[in-house]
C-alpha positions as CSV (number, residue, x, y, z in Angstrom):
1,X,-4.8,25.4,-28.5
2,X,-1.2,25.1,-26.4
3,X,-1.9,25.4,-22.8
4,X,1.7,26.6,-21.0
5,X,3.0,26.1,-17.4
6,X,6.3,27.9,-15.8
7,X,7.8,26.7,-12.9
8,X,10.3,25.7,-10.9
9,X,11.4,22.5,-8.2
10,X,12.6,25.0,-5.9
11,X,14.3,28.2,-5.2
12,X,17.8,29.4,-4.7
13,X,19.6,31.1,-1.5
14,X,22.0,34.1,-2.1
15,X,23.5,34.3,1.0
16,X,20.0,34.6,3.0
17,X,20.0,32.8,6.7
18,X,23.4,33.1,7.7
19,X,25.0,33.2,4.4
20,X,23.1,30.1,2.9
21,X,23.7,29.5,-0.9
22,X,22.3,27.2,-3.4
23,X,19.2,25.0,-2.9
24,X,20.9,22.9,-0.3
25,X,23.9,22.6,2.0
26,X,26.6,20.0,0.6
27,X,29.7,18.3,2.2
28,X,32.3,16.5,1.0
29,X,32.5,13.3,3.6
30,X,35.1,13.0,5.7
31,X,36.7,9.8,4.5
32,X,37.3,11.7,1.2
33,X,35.0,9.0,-0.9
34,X,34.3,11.1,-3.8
35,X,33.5,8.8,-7.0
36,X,30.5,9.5,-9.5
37,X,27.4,8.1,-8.5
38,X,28.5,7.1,-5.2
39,X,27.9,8.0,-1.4
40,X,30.1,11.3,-2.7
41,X,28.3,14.2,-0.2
42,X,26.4,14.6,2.8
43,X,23.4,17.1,2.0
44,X,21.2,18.8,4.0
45,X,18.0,21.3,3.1
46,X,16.6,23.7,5.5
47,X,13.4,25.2,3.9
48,X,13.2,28.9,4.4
49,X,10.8,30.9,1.5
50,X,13.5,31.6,-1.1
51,X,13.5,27.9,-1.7
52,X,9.9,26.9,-1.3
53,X,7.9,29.9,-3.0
54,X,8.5,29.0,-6.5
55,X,7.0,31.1,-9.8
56,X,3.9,29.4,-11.4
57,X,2.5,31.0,-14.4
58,X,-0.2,29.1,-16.3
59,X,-1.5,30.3,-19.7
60,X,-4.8,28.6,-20.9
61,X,-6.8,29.7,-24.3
62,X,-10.1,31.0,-24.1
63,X,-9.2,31.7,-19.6
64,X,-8.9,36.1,-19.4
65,X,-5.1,37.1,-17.8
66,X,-5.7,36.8,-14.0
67,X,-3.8,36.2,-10.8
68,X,-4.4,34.0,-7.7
69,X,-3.1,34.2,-4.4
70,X,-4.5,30.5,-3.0
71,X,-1.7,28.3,-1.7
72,X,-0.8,25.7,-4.7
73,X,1.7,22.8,-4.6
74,X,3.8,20.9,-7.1
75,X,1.5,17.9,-6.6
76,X,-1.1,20.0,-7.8
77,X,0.3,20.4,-11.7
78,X,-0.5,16.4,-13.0
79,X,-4.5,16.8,-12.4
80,X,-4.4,20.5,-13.4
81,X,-2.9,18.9,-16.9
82,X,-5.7,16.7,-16.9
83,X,-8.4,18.9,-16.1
84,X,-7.2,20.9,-19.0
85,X,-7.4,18.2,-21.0
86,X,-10.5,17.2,-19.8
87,X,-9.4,14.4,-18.6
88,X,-10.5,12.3,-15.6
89,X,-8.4,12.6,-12.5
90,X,-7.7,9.3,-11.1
91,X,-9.0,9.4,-7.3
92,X,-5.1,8.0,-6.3
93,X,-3.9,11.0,-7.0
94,X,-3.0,13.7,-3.9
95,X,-2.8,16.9,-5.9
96,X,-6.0,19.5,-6.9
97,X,-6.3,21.2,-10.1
98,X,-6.0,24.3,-10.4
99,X,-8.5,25.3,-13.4
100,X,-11.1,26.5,-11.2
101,X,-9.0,28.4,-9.5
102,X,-7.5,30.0,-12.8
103,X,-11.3,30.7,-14.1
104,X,-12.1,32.2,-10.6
105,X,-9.8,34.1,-8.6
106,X,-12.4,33.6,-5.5
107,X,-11.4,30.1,-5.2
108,X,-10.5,28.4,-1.9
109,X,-7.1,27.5,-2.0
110,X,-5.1,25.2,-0.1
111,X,-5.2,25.5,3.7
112,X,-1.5,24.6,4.2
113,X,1.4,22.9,1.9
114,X,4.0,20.9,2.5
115,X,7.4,21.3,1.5
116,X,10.4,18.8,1.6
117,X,13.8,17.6,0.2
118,X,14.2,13.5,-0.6
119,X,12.5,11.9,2.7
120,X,15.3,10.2,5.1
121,X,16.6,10.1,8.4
122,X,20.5,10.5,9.6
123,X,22.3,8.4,8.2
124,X,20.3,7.3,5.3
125,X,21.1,7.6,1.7
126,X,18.8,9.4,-0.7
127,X,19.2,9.8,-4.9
128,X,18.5,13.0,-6.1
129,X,18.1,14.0,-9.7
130,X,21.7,13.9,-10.3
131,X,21.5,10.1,-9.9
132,X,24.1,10.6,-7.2
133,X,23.5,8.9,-4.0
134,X,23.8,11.2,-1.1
135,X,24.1,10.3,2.5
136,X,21.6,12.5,4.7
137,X,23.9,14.3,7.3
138,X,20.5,15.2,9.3
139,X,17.1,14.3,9.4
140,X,15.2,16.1,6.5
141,X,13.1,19.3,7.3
142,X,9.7,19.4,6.1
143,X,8.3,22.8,6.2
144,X,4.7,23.8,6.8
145,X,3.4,26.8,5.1
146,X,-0.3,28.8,5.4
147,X,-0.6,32.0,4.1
148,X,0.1,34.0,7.8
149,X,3.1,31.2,9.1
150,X,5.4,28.9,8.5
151,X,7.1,26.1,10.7
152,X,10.0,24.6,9.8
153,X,10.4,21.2,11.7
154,X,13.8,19.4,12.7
155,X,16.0,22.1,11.5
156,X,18.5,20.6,13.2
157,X,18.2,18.1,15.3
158,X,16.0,18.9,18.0
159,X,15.2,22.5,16.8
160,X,12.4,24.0,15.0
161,X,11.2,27.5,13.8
162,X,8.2,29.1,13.4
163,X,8.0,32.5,11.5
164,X,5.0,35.2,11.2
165,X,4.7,35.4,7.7
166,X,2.5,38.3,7.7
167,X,4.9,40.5,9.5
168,X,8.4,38.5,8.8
169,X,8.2,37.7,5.2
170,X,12.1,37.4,5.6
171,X,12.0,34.5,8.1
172,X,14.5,36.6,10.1
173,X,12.5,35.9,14.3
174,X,12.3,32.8,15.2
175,X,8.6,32.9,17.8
176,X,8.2,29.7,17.9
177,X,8.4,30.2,22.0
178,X,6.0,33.0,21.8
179,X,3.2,30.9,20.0
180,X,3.5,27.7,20.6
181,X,-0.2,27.0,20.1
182,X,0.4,27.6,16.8
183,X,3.9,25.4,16.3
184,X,1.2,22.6,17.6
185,X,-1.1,23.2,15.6
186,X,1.0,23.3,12.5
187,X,3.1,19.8,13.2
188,X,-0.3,18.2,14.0
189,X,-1.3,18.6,9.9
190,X,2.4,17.4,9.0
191,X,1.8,14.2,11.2
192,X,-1.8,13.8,9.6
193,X,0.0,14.5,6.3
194,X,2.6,12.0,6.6
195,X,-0.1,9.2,7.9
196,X,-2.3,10.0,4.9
197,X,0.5,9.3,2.5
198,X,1.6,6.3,4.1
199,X,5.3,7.5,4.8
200,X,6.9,4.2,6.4
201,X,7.0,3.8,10.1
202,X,10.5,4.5,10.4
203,X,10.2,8.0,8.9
204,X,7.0,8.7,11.0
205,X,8.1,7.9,14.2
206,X,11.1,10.4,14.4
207,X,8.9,13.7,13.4
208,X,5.8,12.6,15.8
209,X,6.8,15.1,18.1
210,X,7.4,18.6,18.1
211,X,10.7,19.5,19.6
């Protein structure tokens, strides 16, 4: 009667992008300030598929061996432990179980996710898990995924990406000039996501526009 869930926060680079490695881009600061849990590196995240597409397997009793290729977030493993449980889902939280889906492959998933490191601007310090405080060297990227693209906003400052999924898997042409339609279209649900979460104002207003 054990229900089991594999996962993972995030993926790994392995010299991908321009010979990215690791889950993130660290810096020692420039002053030299390196002391345990202090303002010891800058960071910054750029969200390309090896980080974001994680593994998810889910083993229920009594539910056949299946697979499903809906769009699923991290947000949505709390009320799919609930729904197991048979449990009631509180209506604060965000995420949608996934035990239908896992019953019925023919599910609607997702339309879109959203993937992000700790939420800052420039300048800002974040904790991450470490319990090290980090100073953000750029604003964070939030990446917007469906199943044929995927935008990844404020890559640097200024710059974003849009990839065909479909026919770039690897994230390796930048169209984001060729369809800007759908660049639009895509920042518009990150900037109705962000509202509907309440992000604070001063995290909104820098990613309100698509640059």
């Amino acid at each position: 009667n054990t229900a089991i869930i594999f996962t993972s926060d995030h993926g790994y680079y392995f010299g991908e992008h321009g010979g990215l490695f690791g889950k993130a881009i660290f810096a020692q600061r420039p002053d030299g300030t390196v002391n345990s849990r202090s303002r010891q590196q800058w960071t910054y995240s750029p969200l390309y598929e090896e980080v974001t597409a994680v593994p998810l397997l889910i083993y229920v009793p009594d539910i056949p061996p299946g697979a499903y290729s809906g769009l699923t977030s991290a947000i949505d493993l709390a009320p799919t432990v609930l729904d197991i449980l048979g449990q009631e889902i509180p209506s604060s939280v965000e995420g949608q179980s996934l035990l239908s889906a896992m019953k019925d492959s023919s599910v609607a998933g997702r339309e879109y996710v959203i993937s992000g490191p700790p939420f800052a601007n420039m300048g800002e310090e974040v904790a991450w898990v470490d319990g090290w405080l980090r100073i953000m060297e750029k604003d964070s990227s939030v990446t917007v995924t469906t199943h044929e693209w995927s935008l990844i906003y404020a890559v640097e400052p200024g710059v974003s990406e849009l990839f065909h999924l479909s026919s770039d898997p690897k994230q390796e042409k930048n169209v984001i000039n060729e369809h800007p339609e759908v660049a639009k279209e895509l920042h518009q649900q990150l900037v109705k996501f962000l509202r509907e979460t309440n992000v604070p104002a001063s995290l909104l207003k820098t990613r309100l526009e698509l640059r």
